[in-house]
ZATIMAR-535141 format. One record per residue: residue in three letters; x, y, z of N, C-alpha, C in turn. Coordinates in steps of 0.05 Angstrom, whole numbers, padded with zeros to 5 digits, always signed. Example, Ala and Ser with C-alpha at 12.3 -4.5 7.8 and 13.67 -1.06 7.14 Angstrom:
% residues 2
ALA+00264-00114+00156+00246-00090+00156+00264-00066+00156
SER+00257-00045+00142+00273-00021+00143+00258+00001+00157
END
This chain:
% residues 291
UNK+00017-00024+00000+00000+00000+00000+00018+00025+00000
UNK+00011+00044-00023+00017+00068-00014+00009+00091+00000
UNK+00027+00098+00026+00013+00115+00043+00013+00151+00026
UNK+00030+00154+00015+00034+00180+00001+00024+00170-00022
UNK+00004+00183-00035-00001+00177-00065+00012+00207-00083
UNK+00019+00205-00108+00026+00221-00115+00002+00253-00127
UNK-00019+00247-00119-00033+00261-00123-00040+00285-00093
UNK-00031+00270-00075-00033+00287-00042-00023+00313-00041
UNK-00032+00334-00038-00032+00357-00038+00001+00360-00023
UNK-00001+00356-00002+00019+00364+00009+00054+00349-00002
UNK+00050+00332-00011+00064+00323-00030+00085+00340-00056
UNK+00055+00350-00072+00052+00374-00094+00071+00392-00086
UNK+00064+00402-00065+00076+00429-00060+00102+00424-00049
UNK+00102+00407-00028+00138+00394-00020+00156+00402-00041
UNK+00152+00377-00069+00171+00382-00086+00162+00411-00114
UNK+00140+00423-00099+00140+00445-00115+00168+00472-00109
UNK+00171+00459-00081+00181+00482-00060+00213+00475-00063
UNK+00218+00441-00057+00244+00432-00061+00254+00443-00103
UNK+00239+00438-00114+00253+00445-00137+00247+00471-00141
UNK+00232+00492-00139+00244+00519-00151+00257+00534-00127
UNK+00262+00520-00099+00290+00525-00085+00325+00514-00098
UNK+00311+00498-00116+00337+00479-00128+00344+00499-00149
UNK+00319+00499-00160+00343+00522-00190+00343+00549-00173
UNK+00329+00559-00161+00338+00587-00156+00369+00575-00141
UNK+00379+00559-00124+00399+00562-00119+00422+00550-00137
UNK+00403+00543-00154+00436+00550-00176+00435+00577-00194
UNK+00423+00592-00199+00422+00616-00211+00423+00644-00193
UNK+00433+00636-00163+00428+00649-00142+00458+00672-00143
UNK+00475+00653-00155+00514+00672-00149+00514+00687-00181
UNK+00493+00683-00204+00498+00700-00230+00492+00729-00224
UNK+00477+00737-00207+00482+00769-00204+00494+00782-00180
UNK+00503+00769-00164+00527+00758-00148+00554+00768-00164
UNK+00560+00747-00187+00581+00755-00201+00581+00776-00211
UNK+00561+00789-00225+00554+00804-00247+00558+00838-00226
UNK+00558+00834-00197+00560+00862-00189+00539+00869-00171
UNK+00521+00854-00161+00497+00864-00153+00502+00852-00115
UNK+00503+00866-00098+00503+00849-00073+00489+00831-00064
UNK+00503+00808-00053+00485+00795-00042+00456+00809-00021
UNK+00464+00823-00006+00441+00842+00011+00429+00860-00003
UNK+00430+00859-00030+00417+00888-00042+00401+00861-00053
UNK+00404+00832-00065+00391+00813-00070+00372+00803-00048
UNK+00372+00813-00019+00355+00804-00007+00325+00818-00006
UNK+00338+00844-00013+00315+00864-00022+00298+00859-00042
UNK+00319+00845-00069+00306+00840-00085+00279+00817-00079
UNK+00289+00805-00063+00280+00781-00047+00255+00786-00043
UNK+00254+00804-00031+00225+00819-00010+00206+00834-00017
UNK+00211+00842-00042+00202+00850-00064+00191+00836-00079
UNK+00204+00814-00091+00184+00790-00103+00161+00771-00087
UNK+00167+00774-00057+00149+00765-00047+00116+00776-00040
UNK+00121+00800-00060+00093+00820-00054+00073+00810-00079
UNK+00082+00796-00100+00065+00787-00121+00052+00763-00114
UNK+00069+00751-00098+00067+00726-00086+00038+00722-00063
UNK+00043+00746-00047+00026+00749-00025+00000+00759-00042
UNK+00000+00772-00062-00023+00785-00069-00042+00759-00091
UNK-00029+00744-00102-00037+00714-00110-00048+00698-00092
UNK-00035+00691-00064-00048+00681-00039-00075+00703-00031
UNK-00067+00724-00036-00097+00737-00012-00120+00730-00036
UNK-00110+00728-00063-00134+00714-00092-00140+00698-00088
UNK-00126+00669-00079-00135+00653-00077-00157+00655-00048
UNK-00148+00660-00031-00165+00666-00004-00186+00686-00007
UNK-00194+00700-00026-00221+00718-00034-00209+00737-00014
UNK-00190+00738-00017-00179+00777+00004-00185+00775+00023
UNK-00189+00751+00039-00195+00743+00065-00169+00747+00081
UNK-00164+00757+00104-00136+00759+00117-00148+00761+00144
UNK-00130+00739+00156-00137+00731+00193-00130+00763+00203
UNK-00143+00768+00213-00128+00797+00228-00132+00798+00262
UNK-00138+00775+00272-00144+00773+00301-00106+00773+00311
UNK-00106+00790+00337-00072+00782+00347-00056+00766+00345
UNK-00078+00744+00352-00053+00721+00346-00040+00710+00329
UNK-00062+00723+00297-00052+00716+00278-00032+00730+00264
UNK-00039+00750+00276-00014+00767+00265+00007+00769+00290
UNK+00016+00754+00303+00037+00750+00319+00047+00731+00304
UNK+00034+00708+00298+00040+00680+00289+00055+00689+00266
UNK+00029+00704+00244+00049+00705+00224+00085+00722+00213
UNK+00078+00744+00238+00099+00754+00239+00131+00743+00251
UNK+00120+00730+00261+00136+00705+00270+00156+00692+00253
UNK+00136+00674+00242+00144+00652+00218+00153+00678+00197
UNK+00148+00700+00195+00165+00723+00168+00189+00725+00182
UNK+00190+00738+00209+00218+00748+00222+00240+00729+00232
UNK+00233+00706+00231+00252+00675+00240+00262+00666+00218
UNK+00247+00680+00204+00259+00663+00168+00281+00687+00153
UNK+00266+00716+00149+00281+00728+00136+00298+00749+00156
UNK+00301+00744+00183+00318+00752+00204+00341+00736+00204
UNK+00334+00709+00208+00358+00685+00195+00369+00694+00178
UNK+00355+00706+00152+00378+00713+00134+00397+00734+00129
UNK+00384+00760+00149+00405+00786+00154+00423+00774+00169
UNK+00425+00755+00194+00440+00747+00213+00467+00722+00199
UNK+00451+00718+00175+00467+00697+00153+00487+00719+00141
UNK+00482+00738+00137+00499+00760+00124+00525+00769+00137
UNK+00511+00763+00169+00540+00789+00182+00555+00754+00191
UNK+00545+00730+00194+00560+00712+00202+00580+00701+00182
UNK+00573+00704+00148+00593+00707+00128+00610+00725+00126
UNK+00611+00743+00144+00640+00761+00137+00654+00754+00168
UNK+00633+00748+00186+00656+00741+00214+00674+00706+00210
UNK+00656+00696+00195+00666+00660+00199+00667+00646+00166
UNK+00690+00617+00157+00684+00611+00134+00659+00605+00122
UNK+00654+00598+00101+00630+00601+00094+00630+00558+00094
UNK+00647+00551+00087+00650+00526+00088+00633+00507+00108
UNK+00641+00518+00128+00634+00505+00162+00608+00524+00164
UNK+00593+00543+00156+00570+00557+00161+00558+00538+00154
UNK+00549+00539+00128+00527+00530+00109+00526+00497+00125
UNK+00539+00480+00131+00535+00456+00147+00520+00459+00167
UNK+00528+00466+00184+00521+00482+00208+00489+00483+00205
UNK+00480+00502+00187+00453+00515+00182+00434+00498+00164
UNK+00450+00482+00156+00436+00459+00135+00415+00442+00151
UNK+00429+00437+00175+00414+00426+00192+00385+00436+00218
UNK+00381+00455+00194+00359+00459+00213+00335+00452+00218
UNK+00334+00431+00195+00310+00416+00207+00318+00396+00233
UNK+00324+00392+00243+00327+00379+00266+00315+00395+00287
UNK+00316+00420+00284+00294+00437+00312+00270+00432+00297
UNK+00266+00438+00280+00236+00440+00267+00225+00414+00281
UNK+00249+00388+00273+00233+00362+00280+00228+00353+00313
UNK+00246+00369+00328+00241+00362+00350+00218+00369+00360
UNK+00215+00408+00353+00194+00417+00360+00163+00404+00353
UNK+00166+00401+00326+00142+00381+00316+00138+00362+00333
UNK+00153+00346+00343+00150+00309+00351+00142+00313+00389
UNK+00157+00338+00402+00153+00342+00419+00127+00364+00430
UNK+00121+00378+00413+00098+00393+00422+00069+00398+00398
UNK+00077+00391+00379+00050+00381+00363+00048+00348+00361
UNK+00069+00326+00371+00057+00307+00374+00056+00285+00346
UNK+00075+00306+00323+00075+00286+00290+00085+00263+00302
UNK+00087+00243+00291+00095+00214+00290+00103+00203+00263
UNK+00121+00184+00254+00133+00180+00240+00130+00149+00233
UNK+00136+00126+00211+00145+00107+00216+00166+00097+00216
UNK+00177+00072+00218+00209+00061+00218+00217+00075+00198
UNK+00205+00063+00171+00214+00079+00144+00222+00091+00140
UNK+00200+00117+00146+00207+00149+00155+00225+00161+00161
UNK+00229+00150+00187+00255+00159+00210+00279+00148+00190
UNK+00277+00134+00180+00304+00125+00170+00309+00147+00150
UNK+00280+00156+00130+00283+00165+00116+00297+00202+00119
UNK+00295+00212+00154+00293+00230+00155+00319+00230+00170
UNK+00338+00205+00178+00368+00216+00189+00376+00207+00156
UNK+00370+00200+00139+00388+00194+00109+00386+00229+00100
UNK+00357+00236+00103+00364+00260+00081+00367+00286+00097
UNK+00375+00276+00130+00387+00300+00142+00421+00297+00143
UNK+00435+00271+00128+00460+00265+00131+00470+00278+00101
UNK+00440+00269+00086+00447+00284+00048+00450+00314+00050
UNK+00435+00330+00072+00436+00351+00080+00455+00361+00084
UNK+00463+00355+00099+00500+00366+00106+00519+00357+00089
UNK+00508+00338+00079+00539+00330+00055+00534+00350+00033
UNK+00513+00356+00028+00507+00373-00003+00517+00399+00000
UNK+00514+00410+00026+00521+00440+00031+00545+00441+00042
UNK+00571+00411+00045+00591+00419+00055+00614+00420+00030
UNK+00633+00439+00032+00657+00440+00011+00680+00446+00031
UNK+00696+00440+00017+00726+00442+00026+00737+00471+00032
UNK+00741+00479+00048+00757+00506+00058+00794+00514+00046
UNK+00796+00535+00048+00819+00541+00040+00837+00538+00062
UNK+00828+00526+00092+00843+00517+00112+00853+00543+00122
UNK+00847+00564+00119+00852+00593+00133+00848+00593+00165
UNK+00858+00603+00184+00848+00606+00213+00831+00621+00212
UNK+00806+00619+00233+00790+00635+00243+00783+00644+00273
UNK+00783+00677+00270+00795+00689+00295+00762+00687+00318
UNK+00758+00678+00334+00736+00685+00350+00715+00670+00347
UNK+00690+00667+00364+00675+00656+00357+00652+00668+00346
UNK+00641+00699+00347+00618+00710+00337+00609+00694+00312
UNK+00622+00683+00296+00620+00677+00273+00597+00648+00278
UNK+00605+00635+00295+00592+00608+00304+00573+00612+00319
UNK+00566+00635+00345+00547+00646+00350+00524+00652+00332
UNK+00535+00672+00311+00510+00676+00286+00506+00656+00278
UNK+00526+00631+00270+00510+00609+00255+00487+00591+00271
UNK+00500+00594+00292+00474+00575+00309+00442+00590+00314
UNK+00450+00622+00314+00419+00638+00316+00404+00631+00292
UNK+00424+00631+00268+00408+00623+00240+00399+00602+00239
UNK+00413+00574+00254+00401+00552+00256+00378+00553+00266
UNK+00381+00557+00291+00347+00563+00316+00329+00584+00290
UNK+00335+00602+00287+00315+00620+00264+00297+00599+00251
UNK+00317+00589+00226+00300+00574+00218+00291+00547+00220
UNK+00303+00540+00238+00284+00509+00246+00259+00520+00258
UNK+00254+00539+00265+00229+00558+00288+00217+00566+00273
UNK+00220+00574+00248+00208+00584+00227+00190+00563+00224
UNK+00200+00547+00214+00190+00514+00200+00166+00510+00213
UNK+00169+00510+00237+00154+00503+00263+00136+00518+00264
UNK+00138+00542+00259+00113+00572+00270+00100+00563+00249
UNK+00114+00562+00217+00091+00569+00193+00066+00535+00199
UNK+00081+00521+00212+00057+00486+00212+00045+00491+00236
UNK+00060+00503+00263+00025+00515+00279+00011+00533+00274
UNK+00029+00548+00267-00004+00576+00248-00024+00564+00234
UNK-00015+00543+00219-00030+00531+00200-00059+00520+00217
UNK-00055+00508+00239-00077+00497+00246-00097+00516+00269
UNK-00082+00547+00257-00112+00563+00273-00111+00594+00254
UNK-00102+00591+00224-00102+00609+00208-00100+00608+00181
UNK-00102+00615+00154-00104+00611+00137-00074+00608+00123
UNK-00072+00594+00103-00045+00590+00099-00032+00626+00083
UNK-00046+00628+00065-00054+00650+00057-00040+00677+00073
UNK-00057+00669+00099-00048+00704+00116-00022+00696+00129
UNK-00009+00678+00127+00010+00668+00142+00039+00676+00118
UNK+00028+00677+00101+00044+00683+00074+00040+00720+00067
UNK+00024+00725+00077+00017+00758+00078+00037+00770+00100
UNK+00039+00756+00125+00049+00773+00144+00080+00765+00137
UNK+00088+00744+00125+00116+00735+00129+00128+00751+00104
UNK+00108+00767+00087+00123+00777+00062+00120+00812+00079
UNK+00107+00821+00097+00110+00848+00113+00131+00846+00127
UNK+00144+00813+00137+00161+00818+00154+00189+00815+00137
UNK+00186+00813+00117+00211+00810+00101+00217+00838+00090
UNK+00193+00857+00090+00200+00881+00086+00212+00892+00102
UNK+00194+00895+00122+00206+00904+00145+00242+00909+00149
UNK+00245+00894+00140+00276+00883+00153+00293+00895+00119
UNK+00287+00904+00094+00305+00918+00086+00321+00940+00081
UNK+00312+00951+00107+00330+00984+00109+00351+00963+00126
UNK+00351+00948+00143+00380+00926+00144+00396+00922+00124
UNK+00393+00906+00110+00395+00897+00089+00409+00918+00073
UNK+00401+00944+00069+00409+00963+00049+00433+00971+00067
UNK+00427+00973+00091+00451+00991+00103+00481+00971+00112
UNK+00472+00946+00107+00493+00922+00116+00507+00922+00079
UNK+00503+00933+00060+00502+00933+00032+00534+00959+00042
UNK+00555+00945+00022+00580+00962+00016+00570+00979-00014
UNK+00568+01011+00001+00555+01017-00020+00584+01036-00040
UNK+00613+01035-00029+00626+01039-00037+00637+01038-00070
UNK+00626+01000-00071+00621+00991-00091+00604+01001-00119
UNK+00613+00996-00139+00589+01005-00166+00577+00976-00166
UNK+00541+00984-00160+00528+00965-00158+00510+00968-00183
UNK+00509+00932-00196+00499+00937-00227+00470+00929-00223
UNK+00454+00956-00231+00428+00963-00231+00416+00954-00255
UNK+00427+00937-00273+00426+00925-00298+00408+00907-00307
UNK+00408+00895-00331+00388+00871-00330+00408+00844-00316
UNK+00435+00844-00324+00444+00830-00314+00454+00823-00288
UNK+00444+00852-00271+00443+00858-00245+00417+00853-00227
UNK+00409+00869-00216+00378+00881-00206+00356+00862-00215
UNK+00353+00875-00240+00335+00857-00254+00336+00824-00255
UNK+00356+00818-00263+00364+00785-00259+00361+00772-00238
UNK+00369+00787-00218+00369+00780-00187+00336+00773-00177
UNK+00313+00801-00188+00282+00800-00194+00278+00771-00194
UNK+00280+00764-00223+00273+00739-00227+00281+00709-00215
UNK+00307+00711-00214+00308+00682-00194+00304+00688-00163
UNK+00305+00711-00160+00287+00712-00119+00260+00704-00125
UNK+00251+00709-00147+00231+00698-00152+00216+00668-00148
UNK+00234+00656-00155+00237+00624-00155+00237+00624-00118
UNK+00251+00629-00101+00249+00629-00081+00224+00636-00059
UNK+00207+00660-00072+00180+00673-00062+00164+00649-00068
UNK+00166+00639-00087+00149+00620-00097+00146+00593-00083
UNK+00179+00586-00075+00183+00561-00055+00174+00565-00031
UNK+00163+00593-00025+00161+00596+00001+00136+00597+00006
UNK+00125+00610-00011+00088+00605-00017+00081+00583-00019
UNK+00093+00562-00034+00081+00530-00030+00100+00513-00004
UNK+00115+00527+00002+00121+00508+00031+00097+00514+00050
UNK+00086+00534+00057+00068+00545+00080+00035+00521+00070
UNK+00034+00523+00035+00017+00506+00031+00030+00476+00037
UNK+00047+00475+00029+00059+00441+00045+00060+00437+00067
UNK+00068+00454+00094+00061+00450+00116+00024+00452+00130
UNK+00020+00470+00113-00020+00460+00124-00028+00433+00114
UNK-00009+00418+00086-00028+00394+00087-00014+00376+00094
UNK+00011+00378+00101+00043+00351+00113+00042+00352+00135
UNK+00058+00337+00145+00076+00335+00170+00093+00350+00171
UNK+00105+00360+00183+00129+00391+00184+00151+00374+00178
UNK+00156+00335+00198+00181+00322+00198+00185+00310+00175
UNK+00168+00311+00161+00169+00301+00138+00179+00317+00102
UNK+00165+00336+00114+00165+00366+00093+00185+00364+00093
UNK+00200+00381+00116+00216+00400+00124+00250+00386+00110
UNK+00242+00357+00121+00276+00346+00107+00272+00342+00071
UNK+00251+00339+00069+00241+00336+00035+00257+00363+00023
UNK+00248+00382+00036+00253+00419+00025+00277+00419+00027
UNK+00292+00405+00047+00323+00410+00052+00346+00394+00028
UNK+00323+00382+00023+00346+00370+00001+00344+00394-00029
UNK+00336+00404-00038+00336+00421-00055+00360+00429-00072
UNK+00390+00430-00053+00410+00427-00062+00418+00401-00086
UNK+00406+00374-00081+00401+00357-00083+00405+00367-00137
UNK+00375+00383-00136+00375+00397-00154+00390+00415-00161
UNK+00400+00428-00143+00417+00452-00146+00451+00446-00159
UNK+00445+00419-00151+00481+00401-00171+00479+00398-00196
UNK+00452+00379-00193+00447+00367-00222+00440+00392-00239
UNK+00425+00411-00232+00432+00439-00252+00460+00451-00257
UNK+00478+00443-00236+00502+00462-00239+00525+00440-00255
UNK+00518+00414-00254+00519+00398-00271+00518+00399-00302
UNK+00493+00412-00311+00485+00414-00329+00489+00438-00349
UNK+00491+00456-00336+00489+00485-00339+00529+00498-00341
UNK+00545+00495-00312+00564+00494-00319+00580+00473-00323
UNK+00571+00457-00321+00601+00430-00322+00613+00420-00301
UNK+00614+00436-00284+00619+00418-00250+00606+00402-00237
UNK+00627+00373-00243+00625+00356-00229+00626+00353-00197
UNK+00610+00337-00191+00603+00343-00158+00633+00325-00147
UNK+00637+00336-00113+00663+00330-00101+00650+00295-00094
UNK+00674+00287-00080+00665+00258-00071+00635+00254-00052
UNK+00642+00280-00035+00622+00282-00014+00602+00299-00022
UNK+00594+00313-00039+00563+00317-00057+00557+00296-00069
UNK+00577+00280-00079+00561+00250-00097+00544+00242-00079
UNK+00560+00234-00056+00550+00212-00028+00525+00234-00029
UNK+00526+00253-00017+00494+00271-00008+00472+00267-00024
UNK+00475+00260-00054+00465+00262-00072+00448+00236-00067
UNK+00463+00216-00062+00455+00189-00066+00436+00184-00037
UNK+00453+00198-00016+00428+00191+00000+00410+00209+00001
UNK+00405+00225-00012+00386+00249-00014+00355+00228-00024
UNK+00373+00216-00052+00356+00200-00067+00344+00176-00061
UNK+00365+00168-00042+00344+00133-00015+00331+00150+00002
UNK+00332+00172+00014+00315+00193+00036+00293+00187+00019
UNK+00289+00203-00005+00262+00207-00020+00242+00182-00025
UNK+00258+00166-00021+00246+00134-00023+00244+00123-00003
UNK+00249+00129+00015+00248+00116+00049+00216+00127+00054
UNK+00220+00152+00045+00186+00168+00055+00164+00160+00054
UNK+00162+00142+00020+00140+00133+00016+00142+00098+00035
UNK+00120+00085+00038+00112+00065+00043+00109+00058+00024
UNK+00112+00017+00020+00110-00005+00009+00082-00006+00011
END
């Protein structure tokens, strides 16, 4: 019997969310290269998520929870997610980026605890197997080799761990909102709170620099944050109809895509230890379903 059929909503949106997180993060460093900051791209970020939100309040007939708690909740799940990512900014210039991105890869592991411990998800053998394989593909996909440089202090490992807690808490807020608010307004407040936060963003921006306002700048940047607003709109729909412990390591493999495009696109072959991630990324995705 299959317990996941491929027609299950929450399903849909999982790998709607895991793959246009996969190509946006391979098209994520072209305006990057091209001149455009990464923090002036977070803006761009926050920005695309206003088309996004205004498609959710359509689908919801302009309906928006507006009782406190919902707008605590949702502000929540906005400021744990795209707070994580200003706090991702200043922890790449204090620490390597090598040992970060590992570090933070793993954040579903709060999401899952929180889930298993205070909403009570449950899992089977399968499952569980399936969810230390594609939290082990997790960390192998996002780890690379360092230039072996010293690093002075620890702030740097401080920030990585707040980004960790950020977004494993995130994960967690957007699947209990879910069960006393519309997925919809939960995606409204989290795209206010992403505004919110880019006069950060602009002012953490080296404006020293000539920053390219270009198509192959600005504009470019538009479109694949795009891809991202989008993963984020159908995760909040994958968490109202999934399991968070289940989602949440599905979404994390995304990198998973992000090779096999960069594979494809530039020519780089994956290291020993992205192959390995790869492969158990791919028994994770198969552990999930039931026989």
């Amino acid at each position: 019997m299959i317990l996941f059929k491929p027609s299950s909503k929450w399903l849909i949106f999982t790998f709607a969310t895991t793959i246009s997180w996969g190509i946006w993060g391979a098209l994520i460093e072209l305006p990057e290269k091209n001149g455009f900051p990464a923090t002036m791209g977070y803006i761009a970020w926050a920005l695309t998520m206003v088309p996004c939100a205004i498609i959710a309040l359509k689908i919801a007939n302009w309906k928006l929870d507006k009782k406190p708690k919902s707008i605590l909740l949702g502000m929540a799940a906005g400021l744990t997610g795209a707070g994580g990512q200003i706090i991702l900014f200043q922890a790449l210039r204090e620490g390597p980026a090598y040992i970060i991105f590992p570090i933070i890869s793993l954040y579903p592991i709060i999401t899952i605890l929180l889930s298993v411990s205070i909403l009570k998800e449950s899992a089977s053998k399968r499952q569980v197997f399936g969810i230390l394989f594609a939290l082990a593909g997790i960390f192998l996909l996002s780890y690379s080799k360092g230039d072996n440089s010293i690093t002075q202090g620890y702030t740097w490992l401080i920030l990585s761990g707040l980004v960790f807690l950020s977004w494993g808490t995130q994960a967690y807020v957007m699947k209990f909102s879910n069960e006393s608010m519309s997925a919809e307004s939960i995606f409204f407040y989290m795209t206010i709170s992403s505004l919110i936060l880019t006069p950060i963003a602009y002012v953490m921006t080296d404006l020293s620099i000539d920053i390219n306002y270009g198509w192959d700048g600005a504009y470019s940047a538009l479109l694949i944050h795009f891809l991202n607003s989008i993963g984020a709109l159908t995760l909040v729909y994958a968490l109202r109809y999934g399991k968070a412990i289940i989602v949440v390591p599905l979404t994390g493999l995304s990198p998973l895509i992000t090779i096999t495009l960069s594979l494809i696109l530039y020519n780089v072959w994956p290291s020993p230890s992205l192959f390995t991630g790869m492969v158990l990324a791919i028994v994770a995705i198969c552990l999930f379903f039931e026989e």
